[in-house]
C-alpha positions as a printed Julia matrix, in Angstrom:
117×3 Matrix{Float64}:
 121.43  112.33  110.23
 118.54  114.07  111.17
 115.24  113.44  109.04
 111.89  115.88  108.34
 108.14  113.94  108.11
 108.6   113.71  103.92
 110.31  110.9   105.18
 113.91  111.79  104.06
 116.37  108.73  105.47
 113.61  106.35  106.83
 112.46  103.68  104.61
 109.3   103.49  107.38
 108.18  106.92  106.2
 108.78  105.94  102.33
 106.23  102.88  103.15
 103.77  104.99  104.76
 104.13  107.62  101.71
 103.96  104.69   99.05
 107.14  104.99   97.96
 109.15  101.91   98.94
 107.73   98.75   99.14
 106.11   97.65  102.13
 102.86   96.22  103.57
 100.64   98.79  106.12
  98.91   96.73  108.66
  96.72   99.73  110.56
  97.29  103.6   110.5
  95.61  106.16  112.32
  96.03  109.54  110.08
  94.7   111.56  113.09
  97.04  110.49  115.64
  99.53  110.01  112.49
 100.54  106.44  113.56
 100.56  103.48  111.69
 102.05   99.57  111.96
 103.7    97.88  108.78
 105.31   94.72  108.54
 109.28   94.48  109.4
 111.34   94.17  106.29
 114.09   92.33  108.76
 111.08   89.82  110.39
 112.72   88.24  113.66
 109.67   86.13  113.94
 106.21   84.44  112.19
 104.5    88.04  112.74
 107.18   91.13  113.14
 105.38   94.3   113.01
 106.82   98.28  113.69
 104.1   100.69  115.0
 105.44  104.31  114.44
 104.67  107.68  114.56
 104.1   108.81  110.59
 107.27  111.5   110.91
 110.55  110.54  111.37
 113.61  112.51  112.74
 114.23  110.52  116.3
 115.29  107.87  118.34
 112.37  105.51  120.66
 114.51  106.98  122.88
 115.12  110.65  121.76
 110.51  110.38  121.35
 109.86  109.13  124.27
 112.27  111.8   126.29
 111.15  114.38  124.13
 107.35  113.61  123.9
 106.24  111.47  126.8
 102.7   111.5   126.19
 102.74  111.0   122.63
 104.65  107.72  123.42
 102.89  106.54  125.96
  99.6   107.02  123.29
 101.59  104.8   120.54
 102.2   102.81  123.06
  98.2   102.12  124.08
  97.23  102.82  120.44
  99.84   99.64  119.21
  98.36   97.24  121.99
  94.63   98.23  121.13
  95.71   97.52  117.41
  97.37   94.27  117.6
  94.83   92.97  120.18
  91.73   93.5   117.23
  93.81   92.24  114.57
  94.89   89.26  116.46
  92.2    87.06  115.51
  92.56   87.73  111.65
  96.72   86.58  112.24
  97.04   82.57  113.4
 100.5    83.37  113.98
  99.19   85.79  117.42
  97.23   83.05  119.01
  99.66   82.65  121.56
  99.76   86.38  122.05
 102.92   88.79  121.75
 105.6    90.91  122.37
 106.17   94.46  122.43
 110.08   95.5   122.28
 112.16   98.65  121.9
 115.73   99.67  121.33
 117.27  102.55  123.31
 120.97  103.51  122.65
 123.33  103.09  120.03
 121.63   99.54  118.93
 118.8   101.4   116.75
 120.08  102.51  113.3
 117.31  104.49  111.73
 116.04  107.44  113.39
 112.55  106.72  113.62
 110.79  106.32  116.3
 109.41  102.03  116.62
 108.13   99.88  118.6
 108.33   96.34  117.51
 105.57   93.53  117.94
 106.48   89.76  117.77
 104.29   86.67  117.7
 104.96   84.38  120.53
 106.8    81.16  119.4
């Protein structure tokens, strides 16, 4: 199904908009990114960074916008690297992990950060 940026289909977007529940970590509203905690968490920290609008696959975004993925990408390091020291759970540093194919359910755009464990 193929979303628009109101945010139609992607609970993410309904976060960022203040619809759903959720909890928003950092945004950027010129870039239009932001990073809000998983509502699956697969570890002690388990944050998505995303682009605000919704509509594709990681893999479909970074195909069909290289740059702008490559600049979450930088943006989502920078982030997590200054909040680290406010989250005990980072100490040990973390991961940054993506799903390409058919694993990824809801087309939005994601990457995930995990704590180290």
């Amino acid at each position: 199904m193929s979303t628009n940026s109101s945010g139609t289909g992607s609970p993410f977007t309904a976060i960022l908009q203040g619809k759903e529940p959720g909890t928003i970590i950092a945004q950027d509203d010129d870039q239009r990114f932001a990073i809000i905690t998983s509502l699956e968490p697969e570890a002690a920290v388990h944050w998505l960074a995303l682009p605000y609008e919704a509509g594709q696959s990681t893999e479909e975004f970074q195909a069909n916008d290289q740059e702008r993925f490559l600049r979450l990408v930088d943006w989502t390091i920078s982030q997590v690297q200054s909040l680290a020291p406010e989250y005990s759970d980072l100490t040990n540093g973390f991961t940054i992990k993506m799903h390409f194919g058919a694993y990824e359910t809801i087309p939005h755009a994601k990457l995930h950060v995990l704590s180290v464990e």
